[in-house]
N, C-alpha and C positions, 0 to 999 in steps of 0.2 A: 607581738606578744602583749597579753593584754597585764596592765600594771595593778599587784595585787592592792598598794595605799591606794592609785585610781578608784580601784573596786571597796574597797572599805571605805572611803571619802561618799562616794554616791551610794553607800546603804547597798549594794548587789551582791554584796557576802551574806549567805546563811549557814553558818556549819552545820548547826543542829538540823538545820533538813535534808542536808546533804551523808549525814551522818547515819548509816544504817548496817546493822552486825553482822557480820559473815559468818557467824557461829551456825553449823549446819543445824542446829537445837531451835533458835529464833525461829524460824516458819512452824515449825512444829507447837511451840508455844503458843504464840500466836491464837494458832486454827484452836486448840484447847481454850484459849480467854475467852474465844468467841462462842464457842459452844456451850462454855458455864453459862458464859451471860445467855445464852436463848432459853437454857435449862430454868436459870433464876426468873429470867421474863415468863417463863410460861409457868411457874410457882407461886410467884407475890404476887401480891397487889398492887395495881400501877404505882399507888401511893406508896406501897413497899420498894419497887423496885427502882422509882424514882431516888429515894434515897439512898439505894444502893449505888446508882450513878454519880451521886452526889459524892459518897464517898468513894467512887474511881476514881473521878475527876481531881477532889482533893487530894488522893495517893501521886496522880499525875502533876499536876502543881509542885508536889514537895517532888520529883522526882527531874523534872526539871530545872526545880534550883539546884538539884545536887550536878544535876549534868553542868552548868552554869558554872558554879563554883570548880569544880573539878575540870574544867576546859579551862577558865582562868587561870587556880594553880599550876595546870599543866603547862601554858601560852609564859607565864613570868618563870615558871622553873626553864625552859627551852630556854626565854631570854636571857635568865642569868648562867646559863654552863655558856652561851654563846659569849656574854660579856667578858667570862671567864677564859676563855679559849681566846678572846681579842685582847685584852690583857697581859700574854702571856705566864700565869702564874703557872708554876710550875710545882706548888707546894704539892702536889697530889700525889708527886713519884719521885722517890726518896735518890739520889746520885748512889752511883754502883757502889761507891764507898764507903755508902752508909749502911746499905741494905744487911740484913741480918743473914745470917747462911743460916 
């Protein structure tokens, strides 16, 4: 079994590439992105349509930081219910004799 700190230690973890939607809508989307952009390619001007890339690109950038950020939060929120479970705190559920009827 191969050890996942091993594989984080030598950099052989990607999640982000390995990360792709099962939402049956994605492929569908997709083939529509691609079609706009030949629609807009074959409208502008290279010099237009360059820029148009430009701003995909930067839509792309800001959309991987939020994957970035949001897989962090996600990775310390896991950490900490696990902390919490190793802990045993038990504040989260009240003893039957507290409980309200």
């Amino acid at each position: 079994m191969v050890s996942i700190i091993e594989e984080l230690y030598n950099e052989n973890l990607y999640p982000s590439a390995r990360i792709v939607s099962k939402d049956p809508n994605y492929r569908a989307s997709s083939h529509k992105i691609n079609a706009a952009m030949d629609e807009w390619k074959s409208k502008l001007t290279k010099e237009d349509y360059d820029k148009l890339l430009e701003l995909v690109d930067l839509h792309h950038s800001m959309h991987d930081m939020d994957s970035t950020a949001s897989f962090a939060y996600g990775f310390k929120l896991g950490a900490s219910i696990m902390m919490e479970v190793f802990n045993g705190k038990g504040d989260l559920v009240l003893p039957c004799h507290e409980r309200i009827e």
